[in-house]
N, C-alpha and C positions, 0 to 999 in steps of 0.2 A: 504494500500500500504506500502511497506517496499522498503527502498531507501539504497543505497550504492553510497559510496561519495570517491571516488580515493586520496590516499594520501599519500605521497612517501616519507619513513623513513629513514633516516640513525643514524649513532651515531655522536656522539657531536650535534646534531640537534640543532636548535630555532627559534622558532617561527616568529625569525626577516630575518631569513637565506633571506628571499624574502617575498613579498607581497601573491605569490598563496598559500603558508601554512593556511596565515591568512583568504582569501577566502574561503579554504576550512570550517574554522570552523562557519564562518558568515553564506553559504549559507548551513550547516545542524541543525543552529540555527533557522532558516529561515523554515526549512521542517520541523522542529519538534513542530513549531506551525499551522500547518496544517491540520483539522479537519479527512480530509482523511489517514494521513500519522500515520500508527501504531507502525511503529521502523524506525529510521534512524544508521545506521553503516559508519563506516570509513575502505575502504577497504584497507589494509596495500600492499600496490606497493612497498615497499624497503626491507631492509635486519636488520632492526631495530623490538624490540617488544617493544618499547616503545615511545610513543607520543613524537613531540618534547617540551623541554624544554620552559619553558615562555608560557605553551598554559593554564596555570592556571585554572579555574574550568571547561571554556571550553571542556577540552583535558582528564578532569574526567567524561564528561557529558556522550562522544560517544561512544560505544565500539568500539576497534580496532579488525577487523577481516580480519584471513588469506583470500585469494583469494578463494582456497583448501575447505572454509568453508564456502563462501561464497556465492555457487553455488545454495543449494534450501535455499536460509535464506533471501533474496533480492529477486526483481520484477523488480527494475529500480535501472538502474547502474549511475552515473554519471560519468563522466573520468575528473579528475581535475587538480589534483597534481600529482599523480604519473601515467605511462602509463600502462593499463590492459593489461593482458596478449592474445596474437593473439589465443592460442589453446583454452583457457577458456572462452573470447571474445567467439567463432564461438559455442560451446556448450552452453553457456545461452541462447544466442540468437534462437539456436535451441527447446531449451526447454523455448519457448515462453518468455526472459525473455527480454528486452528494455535496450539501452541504449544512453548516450547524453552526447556529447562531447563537454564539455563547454572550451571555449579556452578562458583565461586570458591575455594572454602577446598579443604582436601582431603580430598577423598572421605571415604577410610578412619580419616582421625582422626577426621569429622565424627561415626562411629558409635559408632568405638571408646573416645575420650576420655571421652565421656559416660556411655557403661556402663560402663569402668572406676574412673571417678572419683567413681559416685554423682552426677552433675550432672544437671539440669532438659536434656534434648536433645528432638530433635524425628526423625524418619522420616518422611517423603512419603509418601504412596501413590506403589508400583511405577509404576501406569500413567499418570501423569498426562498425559504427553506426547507429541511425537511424536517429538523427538530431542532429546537430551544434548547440551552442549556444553561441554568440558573446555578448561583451557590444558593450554600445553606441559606443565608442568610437573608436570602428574597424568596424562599422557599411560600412564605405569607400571600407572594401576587403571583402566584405558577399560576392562579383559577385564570386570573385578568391579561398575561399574556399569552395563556393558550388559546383566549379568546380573540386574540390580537391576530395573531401568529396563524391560527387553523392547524395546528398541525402538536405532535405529541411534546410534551416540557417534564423534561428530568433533570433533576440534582445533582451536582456533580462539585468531587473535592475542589478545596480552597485550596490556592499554592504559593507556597512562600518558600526562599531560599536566602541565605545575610550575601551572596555576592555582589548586588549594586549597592550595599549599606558599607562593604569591606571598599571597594571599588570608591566611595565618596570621600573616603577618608585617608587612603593611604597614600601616605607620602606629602601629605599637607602642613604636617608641623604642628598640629591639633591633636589634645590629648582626648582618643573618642572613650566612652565607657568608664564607668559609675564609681571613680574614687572613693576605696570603702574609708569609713570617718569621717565624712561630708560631710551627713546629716547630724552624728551626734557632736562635731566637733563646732558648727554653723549654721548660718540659718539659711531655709530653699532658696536657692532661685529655680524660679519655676518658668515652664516653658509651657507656649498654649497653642498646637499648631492645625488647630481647623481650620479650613481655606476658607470657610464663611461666606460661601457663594450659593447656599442652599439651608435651609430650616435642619436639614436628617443632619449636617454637618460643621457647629458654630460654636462659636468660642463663647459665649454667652453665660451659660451652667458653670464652665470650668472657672469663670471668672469668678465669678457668683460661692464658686466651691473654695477660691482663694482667698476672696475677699470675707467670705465666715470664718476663715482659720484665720485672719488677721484682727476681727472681735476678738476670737477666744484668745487667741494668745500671739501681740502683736511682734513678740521677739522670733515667733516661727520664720516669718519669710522677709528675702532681702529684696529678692525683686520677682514682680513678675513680666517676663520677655511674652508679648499677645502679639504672635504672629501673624500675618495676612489678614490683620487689621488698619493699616498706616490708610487704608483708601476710603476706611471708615470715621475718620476722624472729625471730618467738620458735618458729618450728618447729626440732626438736631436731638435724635431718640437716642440714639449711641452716646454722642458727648455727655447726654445730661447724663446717663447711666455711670458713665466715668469717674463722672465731677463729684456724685453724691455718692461714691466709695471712699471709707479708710485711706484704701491703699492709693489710689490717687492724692487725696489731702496727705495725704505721707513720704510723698511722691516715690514712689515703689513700684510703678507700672506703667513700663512705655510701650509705645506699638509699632510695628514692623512689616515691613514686607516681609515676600514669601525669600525664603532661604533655604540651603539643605539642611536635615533635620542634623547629619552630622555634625554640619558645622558650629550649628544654636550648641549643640549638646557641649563641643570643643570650646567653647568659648566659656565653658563655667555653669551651663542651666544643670540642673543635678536632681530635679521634679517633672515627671508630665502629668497635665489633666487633662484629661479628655473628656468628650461625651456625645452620644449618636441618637438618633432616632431611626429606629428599623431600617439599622445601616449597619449591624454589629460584627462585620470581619472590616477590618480594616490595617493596612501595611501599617502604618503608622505606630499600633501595639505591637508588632514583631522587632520593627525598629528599635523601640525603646527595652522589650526586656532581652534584647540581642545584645543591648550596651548594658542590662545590668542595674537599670534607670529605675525609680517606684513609680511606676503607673498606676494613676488613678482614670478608672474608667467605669464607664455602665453597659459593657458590653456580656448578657450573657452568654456567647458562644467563649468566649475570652475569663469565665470568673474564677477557674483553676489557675490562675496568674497576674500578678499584678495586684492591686488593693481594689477590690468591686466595690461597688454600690449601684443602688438600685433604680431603675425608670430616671429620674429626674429630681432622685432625694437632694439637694443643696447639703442639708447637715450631714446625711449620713457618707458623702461624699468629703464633706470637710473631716470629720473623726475617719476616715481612711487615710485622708490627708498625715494628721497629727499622729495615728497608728505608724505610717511610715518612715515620720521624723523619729519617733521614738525606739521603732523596732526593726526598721532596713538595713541597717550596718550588721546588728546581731545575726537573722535571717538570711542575708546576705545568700549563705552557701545553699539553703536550701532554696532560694529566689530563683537564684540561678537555674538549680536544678530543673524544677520545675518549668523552666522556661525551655532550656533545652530540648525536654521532652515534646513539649508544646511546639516548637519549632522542628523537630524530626518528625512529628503527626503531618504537616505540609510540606514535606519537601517532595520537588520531583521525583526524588528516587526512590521514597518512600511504595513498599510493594503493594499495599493495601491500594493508594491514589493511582498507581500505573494500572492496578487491574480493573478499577474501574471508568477510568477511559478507555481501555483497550475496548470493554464492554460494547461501551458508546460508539465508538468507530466500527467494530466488529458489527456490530446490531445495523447502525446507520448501512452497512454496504450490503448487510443481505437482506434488509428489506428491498433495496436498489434488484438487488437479484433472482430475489422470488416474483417481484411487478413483472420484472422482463421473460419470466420462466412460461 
């Protein structure tokens, strides 16, 4: 079988632009350990001839191939990162070739956001494919996209590997990963890195979770770094939200563009908070307990690691916080552990997540073959 993996180029590219670049190279690392799988390709969906930036040996492994050349050199399409084309779409498919339409982000914001917010968005054609394939984590809207879609939506592993987190830091002069004595020796600086371009993904909660450990106890935290907010500064709802914190009157909390997460971490933040709405895998928590970081999060897929709390509790989110300062250094070795494990549950190579792709692509080609039987 020869696989093609959707991947959408432009210039100035990297690897960090978003999390589905990095998917894409996890799940063709993933196919390419597959006993049946003879080539895997990266179909180039943008106007770029070259991989993005930061996708280091990765981004040497795949070849990038036009659409145009893509046609008898593939079997099974994946649509991942960049969107296939509808004319070339309808001729593969005619000259018997499969395709599966793995949707990363989620679903229901992917439509909703954009209508509601005025934003430049995109809609597929319904039919494009011949099955969906959703993570865990949008498992909730399988009903609403197979309704979209017409056609069959299964669940399939999440994947994650530390090579573009090793890849961002090495060799920079940046110290990455979680100096044990931090916490009991000083107080957080904390780092807040929602892109805050959607309601399921904002910085808002964590602020909220910062600004209550700075009541209870204002020697806990030195600063807090609120990333991929600097664009939200002079809007009216936001500022006053600022203004009428502690930690603002403290001056403890300045705001930021987007940056790499290694770097925020290299420079001193030594805390994350996070927090999602029916969003709950997210890179961003593999990043941080990959450095050894205390994560505060409300991700159930995620509560076996890092400091949970629950839905949108602010307090119980802050006493995870203070649990951290108090008990992260201690824990430290068992933190880790835990994390590791956690991180060897999604890796490509992981045997459980190869057999059930192989599944998905095995099943995808012989329905292909019993139609034409």
């Amino acid at each position: 079988m020869r696989i093609g993996i959707s991947i959408f180029t432009q210039a100035d590219q990297n690897i960090w632009n978003n999390g589905i670049g990095q998917n894409v190279y996890h799940l063709a690392t993933l196919c390419q350990q597959l006993p049946f799988v003879e080539a895997v390709y990266l179909l180039n969906c943008g106007d770029n001839d070259a991989v993005p930036a930061g996708a280091g040996e990765a981004g040497a492994r795949f070849p990038l191939l036009a659409l145009r050349d893509a046609m008898d050199s593939i079997d099974v399409a994946i649509e991942v990162s960049g969107a296939l084309d509808s004319e070339w779409i309808d001729r593969f498919r005619a000259r018997g070739g499969r395709i599966a339409y793995h949707i990363c982000g989620q679903p229901y914001a992917a439509i909703v956001d954009h209508t509601t917010f005025g934003r430049t968005g995109c809609f597929v054609r319904p039919d494009r494919c011949d099955e969906v394939w959703l993570l865990e984590k949008d498992a909730p809207f399988a009903a609403m996209v197979g309704s979209i879609h017409r056609c069959p939506v299964t669940i399939v592993p999440y994947l994650w590997a530390p090579n573009f987190l090793v890849e961002s830091f090495a060799g920079d002069g940046e110290s990455f990963g979680y100096r044990k004595g931090a916490l009991s020796s000083e107080p957080a600086t904390v780092a807040i890195f929602e892109p805050n371009l959607s309601p399921i993904k904002m910085g808002i909660i964590p602020f909220l979770i910062a600004e209550e450990v700075e009541r209870i106890d204002p020697q806990a935290i030195a600063a807090v770094r609120f990333m991929n907010a600097a664009h939200l500064a002079e809007h009216g709802t936001f500022a006053a939200l600022m203004e009428s914190s502690n930690l603002y009157r403290n001056g403890k909390v300045s705001l930021h563009h987007r940056d790499f997460f290694s770097h925020v971490m290299g420079r001193g933040a030594n805390v994350v908070v996070s927090h999602q709405l029916e969003c709950s895998q997210n890179y961003l928590y593999l990043d941080a307990i990959a450095g050894g970081y205390p994560l505060i999060h409300n991700s159930p897929l995620f509560a076996q690691v890092g400091y949970y709390y629950p839905e949108s509790d602010v307090a119980a989110g802050a006493h995870q916080f203070l649990r951290a300062c108090r008990e992260h250094d201690r824990e430290l070795p068992a933190y880790k552990a835990a994390a590791a494990t956690k991180i060897a549950s999604l890796s490509p190579f992981d045997r459980h997540n190869q057999n059930a792709y192989a599944r998905r692509l095995l099943d995808l080609v012989a329905v292909a073959e019993r139609r034409r039987a």
